[in-house]
LUMKE-869575 format. One record per residue (C-alpha): x, y, z. Coordinates in nm, 3 decimals. Each point is the difference from the previous one (the first is absolute). Last residue first. Layout:
N
@xx X, yy Y, zz Z
...
***
This chain:
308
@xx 9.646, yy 8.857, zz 11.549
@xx 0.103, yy -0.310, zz -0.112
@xx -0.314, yy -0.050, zz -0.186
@xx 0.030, yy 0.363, zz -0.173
@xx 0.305, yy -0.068, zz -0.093
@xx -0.052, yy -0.327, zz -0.203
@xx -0.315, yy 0.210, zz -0.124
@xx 0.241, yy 0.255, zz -0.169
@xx 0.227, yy -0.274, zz -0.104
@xx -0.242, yy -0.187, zz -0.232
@xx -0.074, yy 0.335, zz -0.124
@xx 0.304, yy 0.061, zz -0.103
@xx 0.038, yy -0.312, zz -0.103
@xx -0.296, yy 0.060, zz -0.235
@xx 0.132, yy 0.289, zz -0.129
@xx 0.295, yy -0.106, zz -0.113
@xx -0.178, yy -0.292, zz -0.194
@xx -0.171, yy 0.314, zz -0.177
@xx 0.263, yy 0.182, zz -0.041
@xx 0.231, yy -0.303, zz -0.185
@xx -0.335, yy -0.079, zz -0.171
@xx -0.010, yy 0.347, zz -0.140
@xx 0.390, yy -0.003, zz -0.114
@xx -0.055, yy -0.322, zz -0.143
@xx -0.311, yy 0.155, zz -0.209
@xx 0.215, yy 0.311, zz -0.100
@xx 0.269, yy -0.235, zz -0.104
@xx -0.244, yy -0.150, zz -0.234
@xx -0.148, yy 0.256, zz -0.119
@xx 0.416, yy 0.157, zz -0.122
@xx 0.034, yy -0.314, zz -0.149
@xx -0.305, yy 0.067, zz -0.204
@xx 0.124, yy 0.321, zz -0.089
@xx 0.307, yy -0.158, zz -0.093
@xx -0.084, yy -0.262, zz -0.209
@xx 0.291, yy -0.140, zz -0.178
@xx -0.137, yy -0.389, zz 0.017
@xx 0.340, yy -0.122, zz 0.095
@xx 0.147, yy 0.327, zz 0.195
@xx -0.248, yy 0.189, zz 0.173
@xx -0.234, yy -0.249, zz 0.000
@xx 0.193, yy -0.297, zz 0.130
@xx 0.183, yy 0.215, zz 0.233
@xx -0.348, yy 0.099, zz 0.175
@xx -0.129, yy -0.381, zz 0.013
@xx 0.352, yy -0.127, zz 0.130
@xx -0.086, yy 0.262, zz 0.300
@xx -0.410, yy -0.147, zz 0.007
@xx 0.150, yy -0.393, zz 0.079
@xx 0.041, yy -0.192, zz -0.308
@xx -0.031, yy -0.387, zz -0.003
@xx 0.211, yy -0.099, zz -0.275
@xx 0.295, yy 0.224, zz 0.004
@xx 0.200, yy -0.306, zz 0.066
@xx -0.046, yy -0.007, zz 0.337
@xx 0.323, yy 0.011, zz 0.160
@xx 0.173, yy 0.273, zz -0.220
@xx -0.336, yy 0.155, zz -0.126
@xx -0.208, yy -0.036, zz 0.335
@xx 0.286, yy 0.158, zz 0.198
@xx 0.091, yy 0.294, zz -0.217
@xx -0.344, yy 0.149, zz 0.012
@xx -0.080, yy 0.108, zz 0.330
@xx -0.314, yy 0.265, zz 0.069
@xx -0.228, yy -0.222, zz 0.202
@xx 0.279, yy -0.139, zz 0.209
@xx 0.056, yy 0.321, zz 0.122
@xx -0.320, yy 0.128, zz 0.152
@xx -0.057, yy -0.365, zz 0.178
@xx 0.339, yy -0.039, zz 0.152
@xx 0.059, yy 0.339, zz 0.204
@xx -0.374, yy 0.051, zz 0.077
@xx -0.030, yy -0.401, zz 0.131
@xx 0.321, yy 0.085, zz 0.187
@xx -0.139, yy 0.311, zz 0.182
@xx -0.304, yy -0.154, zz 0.106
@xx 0.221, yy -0.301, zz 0.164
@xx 0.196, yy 0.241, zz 0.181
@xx -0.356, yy 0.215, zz 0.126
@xx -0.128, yy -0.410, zz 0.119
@xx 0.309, yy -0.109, zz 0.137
@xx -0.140, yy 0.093, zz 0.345
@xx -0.321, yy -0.188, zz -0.077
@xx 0.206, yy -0.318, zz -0.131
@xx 0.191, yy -0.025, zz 0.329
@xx -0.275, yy -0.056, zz 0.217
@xx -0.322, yy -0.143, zz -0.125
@xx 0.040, yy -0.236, zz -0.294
@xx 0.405, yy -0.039, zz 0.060
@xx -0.039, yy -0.095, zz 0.396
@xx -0.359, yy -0.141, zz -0.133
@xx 0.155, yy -0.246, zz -0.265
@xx 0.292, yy -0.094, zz 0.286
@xx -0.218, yy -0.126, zz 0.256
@xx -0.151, yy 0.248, zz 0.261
@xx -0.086, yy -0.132, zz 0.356
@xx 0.080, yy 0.310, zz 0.234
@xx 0.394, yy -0.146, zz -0.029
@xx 0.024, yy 0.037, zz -0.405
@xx -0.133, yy 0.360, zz 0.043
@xx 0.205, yy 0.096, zz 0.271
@xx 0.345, yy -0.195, zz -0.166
@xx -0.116, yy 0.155, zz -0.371
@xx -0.030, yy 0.384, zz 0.192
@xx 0.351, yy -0.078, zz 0.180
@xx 0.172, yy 0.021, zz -0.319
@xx -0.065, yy 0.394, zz 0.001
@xx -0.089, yy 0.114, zz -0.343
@xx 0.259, yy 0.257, zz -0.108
@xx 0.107, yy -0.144, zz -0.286
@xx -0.312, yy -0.133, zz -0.113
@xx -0.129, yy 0.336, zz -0.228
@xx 0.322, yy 0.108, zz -0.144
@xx 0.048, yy -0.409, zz -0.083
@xx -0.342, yy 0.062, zz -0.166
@xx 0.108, yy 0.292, zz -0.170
@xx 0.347, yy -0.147, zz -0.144
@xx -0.156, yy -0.365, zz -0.115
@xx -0.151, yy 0.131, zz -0.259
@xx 0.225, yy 0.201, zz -0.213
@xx 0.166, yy -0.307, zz 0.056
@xx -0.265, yy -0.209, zz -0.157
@xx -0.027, yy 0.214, zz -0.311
@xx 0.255, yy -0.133, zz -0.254
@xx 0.002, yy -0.361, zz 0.125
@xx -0.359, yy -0.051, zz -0.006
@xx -0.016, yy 0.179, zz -0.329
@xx 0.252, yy -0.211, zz -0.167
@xx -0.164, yy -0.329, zz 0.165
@xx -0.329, yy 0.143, zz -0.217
@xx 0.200, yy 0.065, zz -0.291
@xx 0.136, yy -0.414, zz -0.005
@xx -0.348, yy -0.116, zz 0.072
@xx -0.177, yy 0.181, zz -0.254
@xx 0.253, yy -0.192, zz -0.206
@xx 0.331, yy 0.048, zz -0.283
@xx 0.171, yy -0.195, zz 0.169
@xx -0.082, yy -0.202, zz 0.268
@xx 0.050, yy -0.291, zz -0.241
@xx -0.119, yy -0.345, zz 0.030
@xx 0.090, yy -0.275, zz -0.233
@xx 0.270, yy -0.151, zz 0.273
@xx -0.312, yy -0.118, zz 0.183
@xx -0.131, yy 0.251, zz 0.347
@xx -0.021, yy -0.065, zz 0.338
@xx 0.197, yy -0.334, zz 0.000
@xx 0.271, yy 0.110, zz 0.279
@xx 0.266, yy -0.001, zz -0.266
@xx -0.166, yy 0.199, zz -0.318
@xx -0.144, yy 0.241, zz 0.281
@xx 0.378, yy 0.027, zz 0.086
@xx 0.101, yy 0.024, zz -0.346
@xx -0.266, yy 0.267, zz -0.092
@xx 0.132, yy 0.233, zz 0.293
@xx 0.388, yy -0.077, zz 0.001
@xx -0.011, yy 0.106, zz -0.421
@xx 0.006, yy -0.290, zz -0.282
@xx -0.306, yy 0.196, zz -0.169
@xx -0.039, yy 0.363, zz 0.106
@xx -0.129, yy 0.083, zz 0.400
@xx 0.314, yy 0.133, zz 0.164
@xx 0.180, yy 0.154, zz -0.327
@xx -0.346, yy 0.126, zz -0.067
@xx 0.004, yy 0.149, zz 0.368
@xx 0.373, yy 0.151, zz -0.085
@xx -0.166, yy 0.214, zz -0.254
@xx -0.228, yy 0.161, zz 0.235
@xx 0.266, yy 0.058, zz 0.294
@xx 0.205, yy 0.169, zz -0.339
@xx -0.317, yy 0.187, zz -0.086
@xx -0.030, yy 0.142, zz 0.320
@xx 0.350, yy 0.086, zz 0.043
@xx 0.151, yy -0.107, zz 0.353
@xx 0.020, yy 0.151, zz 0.294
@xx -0.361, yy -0.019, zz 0.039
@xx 0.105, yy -0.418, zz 0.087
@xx 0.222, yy 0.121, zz 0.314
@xx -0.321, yy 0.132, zz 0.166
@xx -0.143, yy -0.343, zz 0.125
@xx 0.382, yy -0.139, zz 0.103
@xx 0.024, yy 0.358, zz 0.203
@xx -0.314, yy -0.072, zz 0.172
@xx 0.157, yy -0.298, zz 0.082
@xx 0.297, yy 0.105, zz 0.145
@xx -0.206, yy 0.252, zz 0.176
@xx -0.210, yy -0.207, zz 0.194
@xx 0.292, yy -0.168, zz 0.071
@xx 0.118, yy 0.251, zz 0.230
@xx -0.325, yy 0.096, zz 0.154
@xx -0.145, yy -0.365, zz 0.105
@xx -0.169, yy -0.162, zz -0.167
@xx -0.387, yy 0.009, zz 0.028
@xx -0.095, yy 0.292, zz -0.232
@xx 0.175, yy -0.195, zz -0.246
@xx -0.221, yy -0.294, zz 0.000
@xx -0.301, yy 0.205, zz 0.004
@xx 0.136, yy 0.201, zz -0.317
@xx 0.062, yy -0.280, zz -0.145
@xx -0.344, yy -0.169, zz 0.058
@xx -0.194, yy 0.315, zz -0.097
@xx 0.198, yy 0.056, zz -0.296
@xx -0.105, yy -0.308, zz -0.152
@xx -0.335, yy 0.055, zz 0.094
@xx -0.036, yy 0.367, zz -0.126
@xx 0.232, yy -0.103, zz -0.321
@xx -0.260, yy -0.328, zz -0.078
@xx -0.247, yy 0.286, zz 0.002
@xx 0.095, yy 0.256, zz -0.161
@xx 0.091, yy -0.245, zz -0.269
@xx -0.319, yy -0.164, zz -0.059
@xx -0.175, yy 0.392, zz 0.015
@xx 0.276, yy 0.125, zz -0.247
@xx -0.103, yy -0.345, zz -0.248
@xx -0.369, yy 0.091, zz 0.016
@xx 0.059, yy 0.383, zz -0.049
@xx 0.194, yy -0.074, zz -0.266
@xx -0.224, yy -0.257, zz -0.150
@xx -0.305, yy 0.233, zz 0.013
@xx 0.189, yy 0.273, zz -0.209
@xx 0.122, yy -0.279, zz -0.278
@xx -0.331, yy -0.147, zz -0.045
@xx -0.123, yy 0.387, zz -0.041
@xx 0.190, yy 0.035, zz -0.275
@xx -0.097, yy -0.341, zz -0.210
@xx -0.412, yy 0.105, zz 0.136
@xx 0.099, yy 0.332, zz -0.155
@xx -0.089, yy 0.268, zz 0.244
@xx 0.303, yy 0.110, zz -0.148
@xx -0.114, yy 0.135, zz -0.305
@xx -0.267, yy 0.213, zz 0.160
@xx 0.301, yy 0.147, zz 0.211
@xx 0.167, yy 0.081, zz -0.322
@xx -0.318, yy 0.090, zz -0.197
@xx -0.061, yy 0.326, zz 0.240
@xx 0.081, yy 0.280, zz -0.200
@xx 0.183, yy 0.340, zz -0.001
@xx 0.212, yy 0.128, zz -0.301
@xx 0.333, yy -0.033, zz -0.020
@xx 0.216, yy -0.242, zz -0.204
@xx 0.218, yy -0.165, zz 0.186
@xx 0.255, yy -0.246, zz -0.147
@xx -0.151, yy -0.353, zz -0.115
@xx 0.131, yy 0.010, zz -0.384
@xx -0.291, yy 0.081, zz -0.173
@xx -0.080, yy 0.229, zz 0.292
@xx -0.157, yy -0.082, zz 0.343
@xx -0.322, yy 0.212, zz 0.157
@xx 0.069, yy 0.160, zz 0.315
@xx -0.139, yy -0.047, zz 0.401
@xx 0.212, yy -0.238, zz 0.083
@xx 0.243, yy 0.305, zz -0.112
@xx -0.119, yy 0.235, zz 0.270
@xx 0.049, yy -0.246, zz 0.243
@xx 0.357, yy -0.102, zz -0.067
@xx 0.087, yy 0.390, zz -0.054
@xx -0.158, yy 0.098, zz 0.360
@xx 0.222, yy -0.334, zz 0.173
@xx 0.333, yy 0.182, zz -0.203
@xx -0.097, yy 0.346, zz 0.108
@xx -0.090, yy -0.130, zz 0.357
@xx 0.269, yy -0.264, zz 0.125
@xx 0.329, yy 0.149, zz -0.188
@xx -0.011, yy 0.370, zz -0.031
@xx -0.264, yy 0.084, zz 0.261
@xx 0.145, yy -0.236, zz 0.285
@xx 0.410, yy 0.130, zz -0.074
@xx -0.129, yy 0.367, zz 0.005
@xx -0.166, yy -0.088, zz 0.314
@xx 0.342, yy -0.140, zz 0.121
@xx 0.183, yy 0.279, zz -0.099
@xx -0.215, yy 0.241, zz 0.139
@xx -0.043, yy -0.151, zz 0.348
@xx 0.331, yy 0.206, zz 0.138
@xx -0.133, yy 0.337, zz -0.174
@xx -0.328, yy -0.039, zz 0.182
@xx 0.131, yy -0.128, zz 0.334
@xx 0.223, yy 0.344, zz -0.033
@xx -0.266, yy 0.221, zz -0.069
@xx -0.269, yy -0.164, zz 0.266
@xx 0.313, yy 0.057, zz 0.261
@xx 0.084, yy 0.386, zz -0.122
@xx -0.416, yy 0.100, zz 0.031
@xx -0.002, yy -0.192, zz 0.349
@xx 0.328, yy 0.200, zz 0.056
@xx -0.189, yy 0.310, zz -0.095
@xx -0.340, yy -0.059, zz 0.232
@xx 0.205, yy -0.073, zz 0.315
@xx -0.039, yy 0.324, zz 0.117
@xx -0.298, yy 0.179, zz -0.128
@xx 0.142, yy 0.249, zz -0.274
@xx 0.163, yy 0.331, zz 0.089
@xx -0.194, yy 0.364, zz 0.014
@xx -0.030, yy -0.042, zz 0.403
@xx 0.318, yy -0.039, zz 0.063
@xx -0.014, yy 0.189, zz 0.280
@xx -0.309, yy 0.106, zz 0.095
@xx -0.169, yy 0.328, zz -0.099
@xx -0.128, yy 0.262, zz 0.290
@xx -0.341, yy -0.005, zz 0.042
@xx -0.205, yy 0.308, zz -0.187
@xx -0.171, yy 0.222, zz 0.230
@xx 0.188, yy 0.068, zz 0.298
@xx 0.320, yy 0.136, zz -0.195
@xx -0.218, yy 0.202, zz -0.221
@xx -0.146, yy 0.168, zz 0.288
@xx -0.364, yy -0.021, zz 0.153
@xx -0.162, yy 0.314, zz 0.108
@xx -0.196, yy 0.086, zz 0.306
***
């Protein structure tokens, strides 16, 4: 008995020389998110990681007569600033970004708290009164603080009046003076994750907690400050990173006397003329930027973990 042709090989299936359905538009889709997130990849490479790859691979370089880069590979501009005078100006920074993360954090706390309780509409008068201040130039809100705090202004004339200070006192130049400047700058970038945080806290938690025998410390203590907890995280990343890399503040209110690490960098690169050890120094900033990122990552990792 013989088998035929016809009975031995199956017969083909349609379309069976075509590619898997769904396989091509997949293809198309990848192709078009590609071409779409060129521009802004383009945008990354050309101005975040050439420039940061230069900065590092000249605090790396050796300085010419005239403090251009030279070339070469060495070492002496981060032995240089392991410089007691350096490192004085380092450990203040992250002193003075600590004190003002967290008089912002408690600040912020008690605005936000009081806004969370209004009711809708004015809640949003006043968060408009809070943003209204960004509409203005940085420099210009700096500026008008020296107007604010200079001899003969309403500040020293009311301390003049009420006996805090004598009329030999001057808020500026002072640590004092930068340090109000950095409250000011930073405490609304504060206040916005922590209000995120309370807004949707039920008022009838405080009333239960106040009525099972809570005063006001624990209602704060062991209520509301838990759920503010991932707003308050937030804030403390917003204000500390920044405030260690500002440099206009300490020279207009300070006086340039007590540097913080971004009047450091300008100093060298245009006072002294020392690029490549400008260029060390930004590459340290830029490390304890990471590194205090890193923390409150981690610091938000085990938040997560609890509430979980």
């Amino acid at each position: 008995m013989t088998v035929t042709a016809a009975t031995a090989a199956p017969p083909a299936r349609p379309g069976a020389g075509r590619a898997a359905p769904g396989k091509e538009p997949r293809a198309r889709r990848a192709a078009t998110t590609t071409l779409l997130l060129a521009p802004a990849g383009i945008t990354v490479l050309g101005l975040v990681l050439v420039p940061l790859l230069l900065v590092v691979r000249n605090s790396f370089a050796s300085a010419d007569a005239y403090g251009g880069i030279q070339g070469g590979f060495t070492l002496a501009n981060y032995q240089d600033l392991m410089d007691p005078v350096y490192l004085k100006v380092f450990g203040y920074s992250l002193g003075m970004a600590a004190l003002n993360t967290a008089v912002c954090l408690l600040l912020g706390y008690v605005v936000s708290y009081y806004l969370a309780g209004r009711p809708p509409q004015r809640q949003m008068l006043l968060l408009l009164l809070i943003i209204v201040p960004f509409w203005t130039d940085f420099l210009v809100r700096t500026f008008a603080w020296i107007n604010l705090l200079s001899p003969g202004g309403p500040v020293n004339s009311l301390t003049d009046a009420i006996g805090l200070t004598d009329g030999a006192t001057q808020w500026i130049p002072s640590q004092g003076a930068s340090f109000i400047g950095l409250v000011y700058a930073f405490l609304p970038t504060a206040i916005f994750p922590i209000y995120a945080s309370l807004r949707g806290v039920d008022g009838s938690l405080g009333e239960a907690a106040r009525d099972l025998g809570c005063g006001w410390w624990r209602v704060h203590t062991r209520v509301l400050l838990p759920i503010a907890r991932p707003g308050m995280l937030a804030a403390a990343l917003l204000t500390f990173i920044p405030t260690l890399g500002v440099f206009v503040i300490p020279v207009l209110l300070g006086g340039g006397r007590d540097q913080l690490v971004g009047n450091l960098i300008v100093t060298l690169y245009t006072e002294f003329r020392n690029q490549p050890m400008g260029a060390a120094a930004s590459v340290l900033l830029l490390l304890l930027m990471v590194a205090s990122m890193a923390v409150f990552g981690l610091a938000a990792r085990r938040l997560r973990r609890k509430s979980a």
